[in-house]
Phi, psi and omega in degrees: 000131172315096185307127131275138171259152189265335186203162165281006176261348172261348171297294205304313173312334215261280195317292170334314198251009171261352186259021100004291178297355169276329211270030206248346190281320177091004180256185216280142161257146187252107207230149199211112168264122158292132217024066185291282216050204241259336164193191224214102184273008190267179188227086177293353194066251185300310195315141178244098189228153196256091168287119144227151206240125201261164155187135177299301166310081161310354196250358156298284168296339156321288174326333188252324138342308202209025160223310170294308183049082189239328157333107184288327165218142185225140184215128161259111154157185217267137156350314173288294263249298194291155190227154145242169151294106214302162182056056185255355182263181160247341200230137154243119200240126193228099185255096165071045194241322192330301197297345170274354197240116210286119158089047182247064174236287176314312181263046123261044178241323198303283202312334186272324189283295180293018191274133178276143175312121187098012189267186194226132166238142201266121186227081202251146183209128145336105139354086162324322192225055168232237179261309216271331179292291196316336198268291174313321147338312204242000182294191145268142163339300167319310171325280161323330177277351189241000168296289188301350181259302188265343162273310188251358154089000196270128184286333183281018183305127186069018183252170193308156197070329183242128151011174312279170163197132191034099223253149161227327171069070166296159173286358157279355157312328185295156183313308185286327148290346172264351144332322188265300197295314197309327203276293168002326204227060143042028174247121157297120185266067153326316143212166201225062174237180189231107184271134171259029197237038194293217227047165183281332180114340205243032152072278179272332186264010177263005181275313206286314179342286186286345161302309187294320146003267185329294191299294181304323129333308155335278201293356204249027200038045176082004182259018184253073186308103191256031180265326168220167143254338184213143222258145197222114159257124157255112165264121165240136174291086165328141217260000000 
């Protein structure tokens, strides 16, 4: 069974202290965001560390280049495609990019290569089998852009750079297969969570939300999860 997590500062506190326990040794980490996009939400403090950010949307990564500039290196391109050197990371960070990727079985096997022993990848993805993943899955696009414009408020939705996009949900996200990849390729699933704090702030329509969740849940007779939405993986790689 999945730990639900209550917020999202206890997501970020979870993700935070584990790479703290990579960083415990003191020397500089080699942290590799796998989709950066427009900016880097952890806070490491003291840690001393080299970012660098592959991310496909040049004009994303432009903004973080060259407004935010938190990069130590920024590469525009794609994940499957782009090469590194094994064991060059010690941390890989994957935030909402997976679920985009036609074919995200290779890079996580890429992510596995470039991975150092003990190092660890950060993995968060929208729950395939959960109401709200499914739904997003199987909408239209269009769909997702007018969520993101009139609900959750963002005006730039779907314009270059900016949320949301083109969702595909390879099978190997689902639980049980990526469960499977880990243990084949030598990764420990160190945590397993799930967040129950979704909501927008808006009183009646974060209410209609969560009725309809349920109710869709319901109908799918409970094999649809209406308890989270979304999923937080820590993988380390074993020596």
């Amino acid at each position: 069974m999945l730990k639900l997590l209550t917020s999202w500062d206890e997501e970020v506190h979870l993700i935070e202290q584990a790479i703290m326990k990579r960083a415990a040794s003191g020397s500089e980490l080699a942290i590799l965001e796998a989709g950066c996009g427009q900016r880097w939400p952890l806070n490491l403090g003291n840690i001393r560390y080299k970012l660098t950010g592959v991310d496909l949307d040049a004009e994303a990564l432009r903004m973080r280049t060259e407004i935010i500039k938190d990069l130590n290196q920024g590469i525009h391109g794609d994940l499957r495609e782009i090469d590194f050197p094994e064991h060059s990371f010690d941390v890989i960070y994957s935030s909402y990019v997976l679920e985009h990727i036609d074919g995200a079985e290779s890079v996580l096997r890429n992510f596995t290569r470039w991975l150092k022993t003990d190092g660890i990848i950060i993995i968060m993805i929208p729950d395939p089998e959960a109401v709200r993943g499914f739904i997003t899955r199987y909408s239209p696009h269009w769909v997702h852009v007018l969520y993101y414009k009139y609900i959750v408020g963002e005006k730039n939705a779907g314009k270059p750079g900016y949320a949301p996009y083109p969702t595909i949900y390879d099978k190997i996200l689902y639980r049980d297969r990526l469960q499977q990849f880990c243990a084949k390729n030598g990764l420990a699933m160190d945590v397993q969570a799930g967040d129950g704090y979704y909501q927008l702030g808006r009183g009646k329509v974060d209410a209609l939300l969560k009725a309809f969740v349920k109710l869709v849940s319901f109908l799918s007779l409970n094999k649809l999860s209406a308890n989270h939405v979304n999923l937080l993986y820590i993988l380390r790689r074993e020596g």
